[in-house]
N, C-alpha and C positions, 0 to 999 in steps of 0.2 A: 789175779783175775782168773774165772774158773772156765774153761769151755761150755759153750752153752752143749746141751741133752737132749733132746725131744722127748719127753714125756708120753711114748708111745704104749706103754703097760696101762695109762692111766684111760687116754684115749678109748684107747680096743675094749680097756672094759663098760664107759661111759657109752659108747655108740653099740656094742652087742650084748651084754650082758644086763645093762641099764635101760637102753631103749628101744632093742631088739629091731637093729637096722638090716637086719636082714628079712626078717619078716617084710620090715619097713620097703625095701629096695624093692622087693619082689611084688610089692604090690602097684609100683610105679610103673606109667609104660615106657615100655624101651630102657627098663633097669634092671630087669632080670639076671641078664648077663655080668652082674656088679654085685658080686658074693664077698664071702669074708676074704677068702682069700685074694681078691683082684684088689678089693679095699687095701690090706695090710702093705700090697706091692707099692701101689701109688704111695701110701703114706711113708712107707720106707726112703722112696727117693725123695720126697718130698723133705724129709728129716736131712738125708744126707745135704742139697742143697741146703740147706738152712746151716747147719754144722759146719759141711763145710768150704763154703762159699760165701753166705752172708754172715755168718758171726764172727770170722774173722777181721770183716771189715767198720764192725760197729764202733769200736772206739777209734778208731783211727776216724771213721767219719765224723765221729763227736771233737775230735781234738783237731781237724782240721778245716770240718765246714765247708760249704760255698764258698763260691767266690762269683761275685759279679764282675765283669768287663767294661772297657769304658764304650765299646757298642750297643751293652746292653743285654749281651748272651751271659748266660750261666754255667759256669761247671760244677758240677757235684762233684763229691771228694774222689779219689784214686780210688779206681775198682769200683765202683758204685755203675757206672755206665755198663762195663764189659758184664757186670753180673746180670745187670737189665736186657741184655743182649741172650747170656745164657737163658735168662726164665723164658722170653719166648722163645726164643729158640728151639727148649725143649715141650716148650706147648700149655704150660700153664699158665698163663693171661688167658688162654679158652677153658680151661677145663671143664666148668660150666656151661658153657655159653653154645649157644642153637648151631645144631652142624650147620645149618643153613647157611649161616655166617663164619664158617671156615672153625667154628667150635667143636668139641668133643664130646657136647651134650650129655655130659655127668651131670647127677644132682647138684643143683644149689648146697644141700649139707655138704658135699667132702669137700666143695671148693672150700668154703668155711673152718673147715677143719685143717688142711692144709695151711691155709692164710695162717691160721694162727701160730704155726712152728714158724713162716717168714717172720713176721712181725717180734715176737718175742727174741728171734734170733739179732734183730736188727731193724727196729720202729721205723727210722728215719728213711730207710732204702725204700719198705713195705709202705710209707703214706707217698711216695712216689707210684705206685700199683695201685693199690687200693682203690683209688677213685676212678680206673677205666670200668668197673661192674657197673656202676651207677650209671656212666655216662652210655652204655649199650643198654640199660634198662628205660632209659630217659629215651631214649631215639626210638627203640622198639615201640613203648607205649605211647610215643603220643608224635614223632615225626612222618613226614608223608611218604610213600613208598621209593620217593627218588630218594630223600634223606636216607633211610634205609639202608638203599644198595649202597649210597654214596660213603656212608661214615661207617656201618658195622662193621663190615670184614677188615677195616683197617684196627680199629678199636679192639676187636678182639683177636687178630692178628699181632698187636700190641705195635704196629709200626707209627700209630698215632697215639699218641695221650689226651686225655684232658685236663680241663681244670675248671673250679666253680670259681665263677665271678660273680660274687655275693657281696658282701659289706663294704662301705665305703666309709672315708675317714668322719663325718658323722654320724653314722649309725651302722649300729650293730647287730642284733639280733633282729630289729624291727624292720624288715625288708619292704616295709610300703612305705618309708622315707625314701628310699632312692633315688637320688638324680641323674644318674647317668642316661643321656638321651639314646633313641633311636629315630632319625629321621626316614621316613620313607624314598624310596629310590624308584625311580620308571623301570628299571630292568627286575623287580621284586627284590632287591637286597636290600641292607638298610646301612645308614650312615650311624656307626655308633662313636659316642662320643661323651668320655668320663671318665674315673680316677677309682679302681678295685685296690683294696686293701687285704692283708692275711690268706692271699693268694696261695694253697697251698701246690707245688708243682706247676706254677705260673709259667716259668722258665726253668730251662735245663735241656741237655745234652742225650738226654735217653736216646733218641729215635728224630724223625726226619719232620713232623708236625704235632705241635702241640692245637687242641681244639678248645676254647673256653666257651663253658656256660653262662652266659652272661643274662643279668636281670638289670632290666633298661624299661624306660616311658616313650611311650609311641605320641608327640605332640596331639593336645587334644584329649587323652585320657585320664579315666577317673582321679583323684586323688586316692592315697592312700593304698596300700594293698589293691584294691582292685583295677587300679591301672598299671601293674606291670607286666611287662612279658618278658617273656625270656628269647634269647638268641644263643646262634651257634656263630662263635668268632674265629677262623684259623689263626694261627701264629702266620703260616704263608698261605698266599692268594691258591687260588684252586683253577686247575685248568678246564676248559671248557668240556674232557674225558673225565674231571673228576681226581686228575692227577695233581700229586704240588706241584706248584710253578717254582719259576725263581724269584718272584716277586714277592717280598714283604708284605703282610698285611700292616697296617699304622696299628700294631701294637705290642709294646714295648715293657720292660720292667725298668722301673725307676729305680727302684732301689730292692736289697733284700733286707729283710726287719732283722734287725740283730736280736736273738731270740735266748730264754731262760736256756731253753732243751731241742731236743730234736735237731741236731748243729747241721744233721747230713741230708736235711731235706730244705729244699728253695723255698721261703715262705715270700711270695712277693709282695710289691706294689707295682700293680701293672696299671697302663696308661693307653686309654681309648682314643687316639686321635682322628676319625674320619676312618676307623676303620670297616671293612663290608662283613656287614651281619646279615645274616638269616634265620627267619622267623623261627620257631620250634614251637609245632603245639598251636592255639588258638591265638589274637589277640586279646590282651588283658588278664590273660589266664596264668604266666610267667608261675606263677608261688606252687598253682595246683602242679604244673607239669614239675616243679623243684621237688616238691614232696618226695616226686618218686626217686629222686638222686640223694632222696636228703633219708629219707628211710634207711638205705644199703648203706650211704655213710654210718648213720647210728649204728650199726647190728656193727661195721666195723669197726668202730668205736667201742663199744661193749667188750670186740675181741681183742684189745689193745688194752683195760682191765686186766683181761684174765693175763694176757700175756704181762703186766710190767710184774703180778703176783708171780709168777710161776717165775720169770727171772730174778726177783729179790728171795724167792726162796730157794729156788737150787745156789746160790751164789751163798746164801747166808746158813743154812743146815750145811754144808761141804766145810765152810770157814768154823762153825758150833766143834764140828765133832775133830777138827785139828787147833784151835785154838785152846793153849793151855793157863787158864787163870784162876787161882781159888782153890780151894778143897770143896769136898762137896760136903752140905751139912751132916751126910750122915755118915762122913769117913773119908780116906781116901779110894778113889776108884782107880787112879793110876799110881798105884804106891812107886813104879820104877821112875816116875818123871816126877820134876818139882813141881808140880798143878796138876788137875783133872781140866778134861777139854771141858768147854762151858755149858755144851749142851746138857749138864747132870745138873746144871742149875734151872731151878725151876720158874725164875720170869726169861731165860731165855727159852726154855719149854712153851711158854706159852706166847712167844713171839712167834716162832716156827709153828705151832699148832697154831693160830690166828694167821697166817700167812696162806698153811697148808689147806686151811677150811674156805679160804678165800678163793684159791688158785683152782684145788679141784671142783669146790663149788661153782663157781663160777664158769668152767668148765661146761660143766653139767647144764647152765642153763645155757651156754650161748650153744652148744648140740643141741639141748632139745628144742630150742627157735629155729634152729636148722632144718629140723626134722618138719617142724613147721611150715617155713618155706619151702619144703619139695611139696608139700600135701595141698598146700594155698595156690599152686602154679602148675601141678602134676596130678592132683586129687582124682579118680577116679568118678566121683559121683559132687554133685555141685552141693551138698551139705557138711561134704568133710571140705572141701574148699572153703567153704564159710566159715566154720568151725575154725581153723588153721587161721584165716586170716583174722577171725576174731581177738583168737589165744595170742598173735603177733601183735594185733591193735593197740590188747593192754599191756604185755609183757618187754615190748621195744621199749618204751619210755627207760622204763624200769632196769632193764639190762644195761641202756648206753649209759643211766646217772649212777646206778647202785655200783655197778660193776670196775666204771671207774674210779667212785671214791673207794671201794675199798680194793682198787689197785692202786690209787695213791697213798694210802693207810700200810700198805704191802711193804711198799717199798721204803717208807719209812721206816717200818718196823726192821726191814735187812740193814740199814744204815745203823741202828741201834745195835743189834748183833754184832757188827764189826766194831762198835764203840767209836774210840777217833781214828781208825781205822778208815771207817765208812763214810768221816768226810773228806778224806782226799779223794783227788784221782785215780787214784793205780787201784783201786782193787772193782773200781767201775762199777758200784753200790748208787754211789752219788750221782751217778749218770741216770741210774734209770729212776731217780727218784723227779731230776728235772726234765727227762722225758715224757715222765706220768701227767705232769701238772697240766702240760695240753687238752688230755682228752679228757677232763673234766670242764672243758670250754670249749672246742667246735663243737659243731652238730648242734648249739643248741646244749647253753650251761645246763647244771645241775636242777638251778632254781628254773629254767623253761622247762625243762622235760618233767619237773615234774606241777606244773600247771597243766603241759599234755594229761598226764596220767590223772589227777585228780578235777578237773575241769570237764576235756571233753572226754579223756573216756571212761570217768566212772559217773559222775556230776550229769553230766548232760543225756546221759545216756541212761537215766537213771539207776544205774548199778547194774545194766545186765551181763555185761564182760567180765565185770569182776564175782557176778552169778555161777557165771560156766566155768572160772577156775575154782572156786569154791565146792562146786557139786564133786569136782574131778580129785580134789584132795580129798573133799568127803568119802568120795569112794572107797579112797585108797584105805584111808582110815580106819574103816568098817571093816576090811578084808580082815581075815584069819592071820594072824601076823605070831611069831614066837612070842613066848613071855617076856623074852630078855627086850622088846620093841616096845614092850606097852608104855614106859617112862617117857620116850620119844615121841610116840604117839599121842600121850595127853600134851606134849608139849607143842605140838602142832596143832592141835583140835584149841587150845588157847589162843596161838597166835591168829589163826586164819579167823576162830568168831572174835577178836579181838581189832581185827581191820576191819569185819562188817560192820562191829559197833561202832568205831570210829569213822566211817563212812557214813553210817543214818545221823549220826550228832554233829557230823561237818555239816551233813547239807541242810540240816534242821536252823543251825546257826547262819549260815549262809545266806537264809531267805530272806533273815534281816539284815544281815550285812555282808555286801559281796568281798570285804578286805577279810573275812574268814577263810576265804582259799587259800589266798594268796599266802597268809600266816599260818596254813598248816601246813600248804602242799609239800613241802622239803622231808620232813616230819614221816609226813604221811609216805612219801617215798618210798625214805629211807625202810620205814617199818613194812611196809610191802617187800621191796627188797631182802629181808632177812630172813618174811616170811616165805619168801620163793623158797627161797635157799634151803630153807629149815623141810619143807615136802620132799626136794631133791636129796638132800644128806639122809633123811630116814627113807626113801627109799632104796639109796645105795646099801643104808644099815642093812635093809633087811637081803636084799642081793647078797651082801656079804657073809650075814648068816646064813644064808639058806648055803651057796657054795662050802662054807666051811663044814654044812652038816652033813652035805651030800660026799663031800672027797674026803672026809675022815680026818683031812690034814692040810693045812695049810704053809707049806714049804718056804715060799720068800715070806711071808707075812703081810701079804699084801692084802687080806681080806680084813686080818685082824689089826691095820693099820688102818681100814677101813672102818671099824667100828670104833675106834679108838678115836678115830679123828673128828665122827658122828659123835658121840656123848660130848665131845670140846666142846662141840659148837651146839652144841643142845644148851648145854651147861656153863658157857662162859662166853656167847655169843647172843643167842637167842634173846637171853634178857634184855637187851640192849632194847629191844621193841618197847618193854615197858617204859623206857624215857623217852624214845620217843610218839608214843601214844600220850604222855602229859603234855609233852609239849606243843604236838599238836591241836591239843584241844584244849591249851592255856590261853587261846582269845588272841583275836588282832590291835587288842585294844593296849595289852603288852610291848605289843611295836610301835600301835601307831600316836598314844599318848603325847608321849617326848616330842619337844617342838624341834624341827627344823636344825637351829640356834641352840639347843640344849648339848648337840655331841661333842662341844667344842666352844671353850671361851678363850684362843686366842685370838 
């Protein structure tokens, strides 16, 4: 097993070279002061934590797990707590987050950037974190000024946690099934009362209160989605200052779900007995105020993508070029040993370049959504706001389904590199592959995100988001670019008019039949996805060649690894859109023919 790296060459070039955050920084207020160099500092420590704090304890957490009590508390594996202790500790649960609220009031981008060396160093510790951003964005936007004072500075102080309490053992993504009740109280609290499944940080040991977001029906309200609200549940009762009590709230974990992956994160089933809830947000409105927790999930979800790639490949390119098997076709390359390492073979070549194009790519987009969120929440003038949160609208969906599967495709392909190697335990390949397979399910599967994307925000909207990224490639397109980028270039200018035309002929067929969405939107994703990817790589191209024309030379090869990595994915990636453009607009009628009783005659 190889020590995890922080990938900080790649970074520094993606945030200043790629999408010039420093320009970016300086236009922010109150970011001035957050130059390349104060950046490089943060992310340095940020790498060391990750190194060497949480990657130590990743497979020990996978091989040892939770453990539930017979009262009901949770421990998380050895070292998992004290490290949770170090992060705030040393201040990044705020890093982000409004001084106002005892935060450090950096951009939304570096926290993002950061997260991502946690998370790749060690998923299961990082989905423990992860979900205190959303629950301080959820309270900001939509709770009353007592909620405010009462929950922020704990939340981002990190002495509190949350958790979403979302699905129940009947339904799943469809959150206007719910039953979990809320009865009203004469003191304004509410009696909540129901059974949370896939609980993710339900219970556990981190810190002195956990807070759960629960979605509950208030007796009397609508059916369906429009009658639910949401509540704020503590783990313990609250004292009349706002402090924990000693008192237990009635709410409990039943059990922890014995899970494919992610061994060292609590997934519960928690249990609403008469617990005291408090309203959050309006009555009835429960989904709108989630959105906003459920957005931040996604983007982190997206980073959880980039991160299982960029772990299956530095583990799997280290094992390529010490693994000695074969001669190479065209001779020996290590004539003093009995084999050449494997990387001279060329379907492992294109394992690791399919990985590398995934990892950096990928990269690439979930920074420049970053860059997005500081301009969406920091924008100077309320048209780059719009703008930013437009480009987020359509590009979310896209990042948390694309980014995942081809972080689950990542990590298959490192398991393949190792051979039988990579399906044991020890070389901890096989770990991050059943890691992976989660985040192509919360947040909102592959197949919902991308009904978001094709539905409402290209479909209902009539194409205007997917307008503004078009104009913005086009741009780029048109600009004076070397000779050596023209191949790239037309290979973009195909893909991008190649998703508007499969956009006017979905919705054309859609008018007569609404089950055509549904039977492209996957499709349609995907092929969006590749085409993000495909704008961002020939931009890096041309970044790279301009750097290598201007310094005469290129020393580690990092620029011309950069271009090398660019033609891959021009050349044995991109196409991939042309299948799934057939198959997108091979008809619903392909699905939905086949009766019921036809999948199956036993």
């Amino acid at each position: 097993m190889y020590p995890y790296k922080a990938p900080l060459r790649d970074i520094e070039f993606i945030a200043f070279e790629l999408l010039d955050y420093e320009a970016h920084y300086a236009g922010l207020p109150d970011c001035s002061d957050l130059d390349r160099q104060l950046f490089q500092q943060i992310l340095n420590e940020g790498a060391k934590f990750a190194e060497e704090i949480l990657s130590p304890l990743n497979a020990r957490g996978d091989s040892l797990g939770c453990v539930r009590h017979a009262d009901g508390s949770v421990t998380t594996p050895p070292g998992f707590r004290e490290a949770y202790q170090q992060y705030i500790g040393n201040g990044w649960n705020g890093l982000n987050s409004d001084v106002s609220w005892g935060g450090q009031g950096l951009p939304e981008s570096l926290g993002t950037i950061v997260f991502e060396l946690f998370v790749t160093a060690n998923v299961s510790w990082a989905a423990g974190v992860k979900v205190s951003h959303g629950a301080v964005e959820t309270v900001k936007h939509h709770g009353t000024e007592e909620q405010r004072g009462l929950f922020l500075e704990k939340f981002v102080a990190g002495t509190w946690t949350s958790a979403m309490g979302l699905t129940e053992p009947h339904c799943g993504s469809d959150l206007g099934m719910v039953r979990t009740r809320a009865e009203p109280r004469d003191d304004g609290s509410y009696r909540i009362a129901g059974t949370k499944i896939f609980t993710s940080g339900g219970e556990h040991d981190y810190c002195e209160n956990i807070v759960h977001f629960v979605l509950a029906r208030i007796p009397g309200s609508p059916p369906g989605s429009k009658g639910v609200s949401l509540f704020l549940v503590p783990k313990f009762q609250l004292s009349t200052d706002g402090s924990v009590s000693t008192c237990r709230n009635h709410v409990d974990c039943g059990s922890l779900e014995t899970k494919m992956g992610m061994h060292g994160s609590p997934t519960c089933e928690m249990r609403f007995e008469a617990a005291t809830g408090y309203l959050l947000g309006e009555v009835n409105r429960g989904l709108h105020c989630m959105f906003t927790f459920m957005n931040a999930m996604r983007l982190g979800a997206a980073v959880q993508g980039v991160a299982h790639a960029e772990a299956g490949l530095q583990q799997s390119q280290r094992y390529a070029r010490e693994r000695l098997q074969m001669r190479s076709l065209k001779g020996p390359v290590n004539p003093a040993g009995e084999a050449d390492p494997i990387i001279v073979h060329p379907d492992v070549r294109r394992m690791l370049l399919t990985q590398k194009s995934f990892s950096e790519g990928g990269r690439m987009l979930i920074v420049m959504l970053a860059r997005y969120s500081d301009t969406a929440t920091r924008g100077t003038s309320s048209q780059e706001r719009r703008h930013a949160s437009d480009m987020l609208a359509l590009l979310t969906p896209i990042a948390k389904a694309f980014l995942t599967e081809i972080g689950l495709e990542s990590a298959s392909h490192a398991i393949q590199c190792f051979g039988g190697h990579g399906y044991i335990t020890e070389t901890g390949v096989e770990q991050n592959y059943r890691d992976a397979r989660a985040a192509t399910l919360y947040e909102g599967t592959t197949g919902i995100q991308a009904l978001d994307l094709l539905y409402r925000k290209v479909l209902a909207g009539d194409g205007r988001l997917l307008a503004l990224f078009v104009e913005e490639v086009s741009v780029f397109c048109h600009a004076d670019h070397a000779p050596q980028m023209r191949r790239m270039i037309e290979g973009l200018e195909r893909a991008i008019s190649g998703w508007q035309e499969m956009s006017e002929l979905i919705a054309a067929k859609a008018a007569q039949d609404p089950d055509e969405i549904g039977a492209a939107a996957v499709d349609y994703l995907m092929y969006g996805g590749y085409t993000v990817l495909a704008y961002l790589w020939a931009r890096a191209a041309v970044i790279a060649q301009q750097k290598r024309t201007e310094a005469g030379a290129d020393p580690d090869g990092f620029y011309r690894a950069k271009l090398d990595t660019a033609a891959f994915y021009f050349a044995r990636i991109l196409p991939r859109t042309t299948m799934h453009k057939a198959a997108s607009l091979a008809g619903a009628e392909t699905l939905m023919s086949i009766s019921e009783t036809g999948f199956s005659y036993l």
